[in-house]
Structure formats: structure tokens, C-alpha cells
TORBA-882859 format. One record per atom (N, C-alpha, C): x, y, z; residue in three letters. Coordinates in steps of 0.05 Angstrom, whole numbers, plus 5000, padded with zeros to 4 digits. Atoms other than C-alpha are relative to their C-alpha. Layout:
XYZALA ...
END
This chain:
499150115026UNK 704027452117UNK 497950064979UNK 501449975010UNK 699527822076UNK 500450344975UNK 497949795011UNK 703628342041UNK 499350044978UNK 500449925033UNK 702228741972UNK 503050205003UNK 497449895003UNK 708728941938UNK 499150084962UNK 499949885033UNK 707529441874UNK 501950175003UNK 498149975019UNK 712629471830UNK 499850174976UNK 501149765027UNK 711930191794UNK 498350175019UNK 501549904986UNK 709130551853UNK 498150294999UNK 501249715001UNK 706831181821UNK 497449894969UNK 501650035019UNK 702830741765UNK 497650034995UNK 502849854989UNK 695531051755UNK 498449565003UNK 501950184995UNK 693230271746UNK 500749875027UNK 499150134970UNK 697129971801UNK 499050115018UNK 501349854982UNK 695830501850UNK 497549875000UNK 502350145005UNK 688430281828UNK 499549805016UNK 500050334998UNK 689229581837UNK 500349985030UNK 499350044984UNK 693229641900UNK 497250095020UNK 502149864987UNK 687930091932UNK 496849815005UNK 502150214991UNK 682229601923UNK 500149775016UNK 498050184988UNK 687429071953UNK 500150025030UNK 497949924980UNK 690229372008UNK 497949955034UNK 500750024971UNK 685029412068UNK 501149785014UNK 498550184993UNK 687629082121UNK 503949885006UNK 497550255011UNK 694428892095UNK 501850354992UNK 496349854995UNK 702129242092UNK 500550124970UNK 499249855034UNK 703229592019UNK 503450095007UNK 497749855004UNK 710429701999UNK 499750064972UNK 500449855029UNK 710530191934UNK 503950014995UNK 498449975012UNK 716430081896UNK 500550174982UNK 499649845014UNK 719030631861UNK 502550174997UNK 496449794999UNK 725331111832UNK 498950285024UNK 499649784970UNK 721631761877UNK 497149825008UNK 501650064968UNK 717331671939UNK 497350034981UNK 503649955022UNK 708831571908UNK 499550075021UNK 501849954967UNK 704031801950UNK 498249805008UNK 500250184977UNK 702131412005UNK 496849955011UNK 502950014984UNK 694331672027UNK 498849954986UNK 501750155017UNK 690731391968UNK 499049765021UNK 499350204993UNK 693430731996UNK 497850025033UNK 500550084970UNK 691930872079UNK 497050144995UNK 502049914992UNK 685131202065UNK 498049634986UNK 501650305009UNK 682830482028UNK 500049855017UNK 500050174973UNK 685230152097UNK 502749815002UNK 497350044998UNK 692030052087UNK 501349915032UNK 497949954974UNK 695429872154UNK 502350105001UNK 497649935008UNK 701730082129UNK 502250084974UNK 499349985027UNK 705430352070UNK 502450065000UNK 496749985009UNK 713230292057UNK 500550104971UNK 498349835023UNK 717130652006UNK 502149765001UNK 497350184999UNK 723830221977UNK 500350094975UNK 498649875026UNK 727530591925UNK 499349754968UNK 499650125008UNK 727230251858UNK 500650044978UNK 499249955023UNK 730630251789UNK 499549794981UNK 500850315016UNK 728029741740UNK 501549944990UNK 497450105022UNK 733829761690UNK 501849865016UNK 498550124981UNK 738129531757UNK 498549684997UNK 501850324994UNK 736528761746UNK 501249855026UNK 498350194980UNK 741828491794UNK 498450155030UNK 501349914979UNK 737928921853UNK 497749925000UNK 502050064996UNK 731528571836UNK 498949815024UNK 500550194974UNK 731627961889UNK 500450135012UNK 500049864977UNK 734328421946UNK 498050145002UNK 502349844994UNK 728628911938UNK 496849685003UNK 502450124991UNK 723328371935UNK 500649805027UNK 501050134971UNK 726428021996UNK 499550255021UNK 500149744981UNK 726428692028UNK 496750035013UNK 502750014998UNK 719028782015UNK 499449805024UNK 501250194975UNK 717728132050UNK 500649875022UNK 498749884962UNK 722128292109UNK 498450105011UNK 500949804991UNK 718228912112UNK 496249915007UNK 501850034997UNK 711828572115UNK 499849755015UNK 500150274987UNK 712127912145UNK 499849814976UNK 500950125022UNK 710427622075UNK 499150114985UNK 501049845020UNK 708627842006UNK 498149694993UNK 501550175022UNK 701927511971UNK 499250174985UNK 500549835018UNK 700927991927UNK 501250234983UNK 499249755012UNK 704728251878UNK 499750164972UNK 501349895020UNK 703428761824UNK 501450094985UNK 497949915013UNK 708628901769UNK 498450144975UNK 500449735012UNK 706429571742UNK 500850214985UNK 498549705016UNK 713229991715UNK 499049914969UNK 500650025027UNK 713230081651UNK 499950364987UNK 500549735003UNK 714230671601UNK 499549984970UNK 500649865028UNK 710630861526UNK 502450064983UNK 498949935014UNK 716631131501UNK 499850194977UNK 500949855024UNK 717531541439UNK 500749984980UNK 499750095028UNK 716431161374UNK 502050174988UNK 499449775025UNK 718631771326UNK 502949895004UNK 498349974985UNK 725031801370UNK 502149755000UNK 498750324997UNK 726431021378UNK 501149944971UNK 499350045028UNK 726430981300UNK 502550024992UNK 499149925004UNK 732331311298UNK 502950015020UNK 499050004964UNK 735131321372UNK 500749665006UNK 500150255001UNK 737830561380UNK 499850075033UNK 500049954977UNK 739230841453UNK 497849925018UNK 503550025008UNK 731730931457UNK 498949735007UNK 500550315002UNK 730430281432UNK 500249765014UNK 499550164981UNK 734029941474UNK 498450095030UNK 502349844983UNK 730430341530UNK 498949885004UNK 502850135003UNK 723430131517UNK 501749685009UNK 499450294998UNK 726229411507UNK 500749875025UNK 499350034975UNK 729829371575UNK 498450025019UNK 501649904979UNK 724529721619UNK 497449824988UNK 503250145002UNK 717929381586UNK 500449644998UNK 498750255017UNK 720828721565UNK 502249885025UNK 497650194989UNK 727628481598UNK 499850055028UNK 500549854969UNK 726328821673UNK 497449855009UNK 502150104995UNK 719728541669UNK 500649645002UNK 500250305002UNK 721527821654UNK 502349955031UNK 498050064972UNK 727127871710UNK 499250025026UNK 501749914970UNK 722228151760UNK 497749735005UNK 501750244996UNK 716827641750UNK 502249685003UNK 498350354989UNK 722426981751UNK 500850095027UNK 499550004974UNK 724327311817UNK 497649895020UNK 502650084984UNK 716827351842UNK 500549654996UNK 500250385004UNK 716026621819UNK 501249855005UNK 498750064978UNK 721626431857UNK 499850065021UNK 499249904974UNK 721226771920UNK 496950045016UNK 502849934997UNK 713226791930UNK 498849745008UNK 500950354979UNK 710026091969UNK 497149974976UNK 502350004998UNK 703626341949UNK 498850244998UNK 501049755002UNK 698226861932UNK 500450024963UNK 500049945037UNK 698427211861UNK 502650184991UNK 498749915003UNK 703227531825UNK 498050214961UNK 500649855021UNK 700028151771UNK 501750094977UNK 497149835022UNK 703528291701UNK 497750154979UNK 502049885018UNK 700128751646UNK 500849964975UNK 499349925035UNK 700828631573UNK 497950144993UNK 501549815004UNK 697128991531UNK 498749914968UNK 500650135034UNK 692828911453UNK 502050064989UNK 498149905009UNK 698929291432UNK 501949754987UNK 498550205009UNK 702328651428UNK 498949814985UNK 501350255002UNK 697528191401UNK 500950094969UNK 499549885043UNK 699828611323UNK 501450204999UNK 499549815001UNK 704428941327UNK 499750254978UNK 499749845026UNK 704029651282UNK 502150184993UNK 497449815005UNK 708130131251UNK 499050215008UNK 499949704993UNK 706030661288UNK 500650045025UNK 498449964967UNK 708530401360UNK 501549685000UNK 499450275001UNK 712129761341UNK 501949855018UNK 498749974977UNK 717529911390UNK 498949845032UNK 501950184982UNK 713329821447UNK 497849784994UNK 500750285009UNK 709629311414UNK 500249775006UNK 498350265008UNK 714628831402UNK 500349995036UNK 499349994981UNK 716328861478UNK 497249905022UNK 502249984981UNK 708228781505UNK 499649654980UNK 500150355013UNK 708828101455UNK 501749865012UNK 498650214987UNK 714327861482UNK 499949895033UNK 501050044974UNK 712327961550UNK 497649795012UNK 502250174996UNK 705927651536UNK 500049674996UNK 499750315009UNK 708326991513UNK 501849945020UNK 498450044977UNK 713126991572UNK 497649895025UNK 502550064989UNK 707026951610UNK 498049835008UNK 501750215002UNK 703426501587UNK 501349745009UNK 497550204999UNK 709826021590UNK 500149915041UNK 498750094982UNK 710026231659UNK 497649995022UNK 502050145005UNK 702326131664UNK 500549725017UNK 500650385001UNK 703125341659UNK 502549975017UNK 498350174986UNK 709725291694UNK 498950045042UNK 501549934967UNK 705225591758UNK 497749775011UNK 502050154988UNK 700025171753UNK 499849725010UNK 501150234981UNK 697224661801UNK 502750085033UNK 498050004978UNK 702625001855UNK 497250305020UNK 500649834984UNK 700425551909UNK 499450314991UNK 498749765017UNK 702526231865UNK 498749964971UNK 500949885014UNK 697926481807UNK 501050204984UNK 498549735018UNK 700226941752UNK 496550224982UNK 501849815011UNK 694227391733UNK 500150204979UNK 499649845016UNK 695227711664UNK 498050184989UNK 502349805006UNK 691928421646UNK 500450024964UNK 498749985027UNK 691328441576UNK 497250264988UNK 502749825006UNK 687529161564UNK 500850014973UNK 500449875029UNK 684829581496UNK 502750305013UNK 497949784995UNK 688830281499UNK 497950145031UNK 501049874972UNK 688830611577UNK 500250324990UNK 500149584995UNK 687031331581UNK 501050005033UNK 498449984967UNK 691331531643UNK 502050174993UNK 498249735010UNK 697231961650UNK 502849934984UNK 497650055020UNK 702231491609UNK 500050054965UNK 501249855028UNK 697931701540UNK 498150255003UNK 501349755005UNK 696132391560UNK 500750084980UNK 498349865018UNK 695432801501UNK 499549754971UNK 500350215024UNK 693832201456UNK 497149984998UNK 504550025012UNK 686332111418UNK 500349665017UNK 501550214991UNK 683231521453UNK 499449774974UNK 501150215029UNK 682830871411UNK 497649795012UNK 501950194997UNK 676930411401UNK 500749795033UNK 500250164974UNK 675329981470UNK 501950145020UNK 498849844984UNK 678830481512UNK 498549935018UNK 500950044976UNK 679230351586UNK 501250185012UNK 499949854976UNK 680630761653UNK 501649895012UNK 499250224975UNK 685830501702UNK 498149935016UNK 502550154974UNK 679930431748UNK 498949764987UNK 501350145011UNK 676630021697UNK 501849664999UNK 497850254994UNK 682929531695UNK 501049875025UNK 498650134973UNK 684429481767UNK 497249835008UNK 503150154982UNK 676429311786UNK 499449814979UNK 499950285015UNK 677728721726UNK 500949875008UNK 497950134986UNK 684028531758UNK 499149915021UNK 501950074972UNK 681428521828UNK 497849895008UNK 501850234991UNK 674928191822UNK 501049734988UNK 499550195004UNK 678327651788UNK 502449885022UNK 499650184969UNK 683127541850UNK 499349985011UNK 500350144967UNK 678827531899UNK 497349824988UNK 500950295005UNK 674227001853UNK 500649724985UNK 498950215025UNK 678126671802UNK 501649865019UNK 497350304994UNK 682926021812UNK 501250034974UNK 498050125022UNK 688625851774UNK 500750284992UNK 499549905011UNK 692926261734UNK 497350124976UNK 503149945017UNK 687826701678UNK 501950264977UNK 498949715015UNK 690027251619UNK 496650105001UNK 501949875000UNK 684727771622UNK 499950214978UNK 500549715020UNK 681728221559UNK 499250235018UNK 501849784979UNK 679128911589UNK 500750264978UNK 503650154995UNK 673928961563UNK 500249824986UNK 499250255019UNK 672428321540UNK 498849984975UNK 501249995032UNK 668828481482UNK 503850054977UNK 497049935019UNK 676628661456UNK 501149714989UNK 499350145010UNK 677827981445UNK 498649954966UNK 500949975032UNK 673928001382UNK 501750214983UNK 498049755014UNK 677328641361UNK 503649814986UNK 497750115009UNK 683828221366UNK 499949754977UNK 500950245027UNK 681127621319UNK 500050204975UNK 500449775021UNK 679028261270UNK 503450064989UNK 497649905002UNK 686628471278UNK 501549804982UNK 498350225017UNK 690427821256UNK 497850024970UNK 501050075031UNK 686127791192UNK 500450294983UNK 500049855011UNK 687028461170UNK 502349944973UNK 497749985021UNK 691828561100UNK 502150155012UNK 497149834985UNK 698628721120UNK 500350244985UNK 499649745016UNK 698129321060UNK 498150205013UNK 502749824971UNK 691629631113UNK 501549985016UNK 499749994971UNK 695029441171UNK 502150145001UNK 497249864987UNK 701929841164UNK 499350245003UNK 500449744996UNK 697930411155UNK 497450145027UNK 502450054971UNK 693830261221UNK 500950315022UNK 498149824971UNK 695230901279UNK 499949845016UNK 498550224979UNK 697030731346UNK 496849925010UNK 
END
């Protein structure tokens, strides 16, 4: 009963995360194709399952996470990773789009974590927001608006965890360099998925309680800087 179940199995931080996780213990990688598997069994994986997965499918969310912890004897660890950037320009214009982003970062996400938080005894459950939300701008407001609403979901579901068995561990990075903003300039307090998972991970195996995490934590100042800016500076902020 010692099960890690990531949700987004091909995600460069998850993978990460999972990998520092895993010795020991059963990994199922949730994902639409098959991730690769030997990252996982060279960190000391005992075992690594595949289980198809579609995020926008909400009504298939409980069956796949009881599946998982069929497949393992128990899940304490789970890591909700999908997630996709999208393409501002595109969304502007594209309501299709729009709704997109919104469903997959946002509404998939809140459905996946009330499942964890139902169906989980115990252990942690990982979600990622991001500074993106903490203001939103006009130059990715799309995904923005979707890493805000997530994050206040969070927090909500934060306090309805605490003093029980089950932890909610929130990542709250600066912009990741990885392969979901290849191709993009690097903004101020830029992190590494490695840099996010070995935040994540030493804070479960020392923290208590539910926790939102900056990374790096000098970003929390950045974000105080942000709310005070003039809204006539800030629309013309990049991403």
C-alpha cells in the first residue's frame, strides 16, 4: 500500500518528482500514449504500469484512479501533472481553444483532485499552479485565468484536508524551462523541472500538513512586486 500514481505520465516535472519517489514502491504513469518506463525502474522502481488516460474524459476519472490502486495494493502518492500551455494568439480568437486550455488546466484538474480526496486514506496528493496565476497578463491570460482558479481551489481544498490523514502539497513555480516552453526566452526566477521536483520531494518526505510552495522562494517577493504594479505597465507585461 505504497503506490505513486502520476497523472500526466510523460510530464518533464512529474517524471522528476516521481523518480525521486519511486524506490521501492509500484509507479503507475497515467497517460494518452505509453511514457517511458526506465527513468522510473533505474531510480528503484519495483514496478511501472501504463493505464491509458484522457483528461478531458471526466466521467473516467474515479475508474482510472481505482484502477491504479488495484494495480498497486494502494496509492499514497499522487501526482497530478497533465496540463498544456496552449496557444494564446490562437485562443484569442479560437473560443474552441479557449475552452481547451480551460477544461484540461482548470476543470479536469479540479475533478481529478475531488476524486484523489475522496478515494485516498492517506499519503499526499501533488497539484502545480503556477506565478502565472497569481496576475494574470495579457500576454497568456488564457492560461492564467485557469492556474488562478486552480490555485484557489487548492487552497480551499488545503483546509478541507487538514488535521485528516491526506495532504495536498501545492507547487507554485516562476516560469519552467522544459519541453512545454521550448522555444520561449526564459523569464526572471526561472526553474528546471529538476529544480521543482527536488522542492516538491524534500518537502514530502519532511513537511506535515498540507503547504503551497514558491520555487524558488525568493519568487514570493516577485509576486508582492506584481500585485502593486499599474494596470497601464502591467497590460503591457510579456509572458
Amino acid at each position: 500500500m505504497n503506490g505513486i500514481l502520476l497523472l500526466g505520465g510523460t510530464s518533464d516535472i512529474g517524471r522528476e518528482l516521481a523518480s525521486r519517489l519511486c524506490a521501492g514502491r509500484e509507479v503507475v504513469l497515467a497517460a494518452r500514449r505509453r511514457p517511458a518506463e526506465q527513468m522510473l525502474l533505474d531510480a528503484g522502481a519495483t514496478a511501472v504500469h501504463h493505464l491509458p488516460f484522457e483528461a478531458t474524459d471526466l466521467a473516467s476519472h474515479r475508474a482510472l484512479v481505482e484502477q491504479a490502486i488495484e494495480l498497486t495494493g494502494g496509492v499514497t502518492t499522487a501526482i497530478v501533472a497533465f496540463g498544456i500551455l496552449g496557444d494564446q494568439a490562437r485562443a484569442e480568437h479560437d473560443e474552441a481553444h479557449a475552452a481547451e486550455i480551460a477544461t484540461i488546466d482548470y476543470t479536469a484538474q479540479v475533478s481529478m483532485l475531488t476524486v484523489l480526496a475522496d478515494l485516498l486514506p492517506q499519503g499526499e496528493i501533488v497539484a502545480f499552479s503556477s506565478i502565472a496565476g497569481w496576475r494574470a497578463r495579457r500576454a497568456n491570460y488564457v492560461y492564467g485565468s485557469t492556474k488562478a482558479g486552480l490555485d484557489a481551489f487548492c487552497q480551499g481544498l488545503s483546509d478541507r484536508l487538514h488535521g485528516s490523514g491526506l495532504r495536498l502539497v501545492t507547487a507554485r513555480p516562476g516560469f519552467v524551462i522544459g519541453s512545454m516552453t521550448e522555444g520561449m526566452d526564459p523569464a526572471p526566477l526561472s526553474v528546471t523541472p529538476a529544480e521543482v521536483a527536488a522542492a516538491v520531494a524534500d518537502e514530502i518526505r519532511t513537511g506535515r500538513g498540507s503547504r503551497t510552495l514558491w520555487i524558488p522562494r525568493r519568487l514570493r517577493l516577485l509576486a508582492w512586486v506584481m500585485r502593486v504594479v499599474p494596470r497601464p505597465i502591467w497590460r503591457r507585461m510579456p509572458r
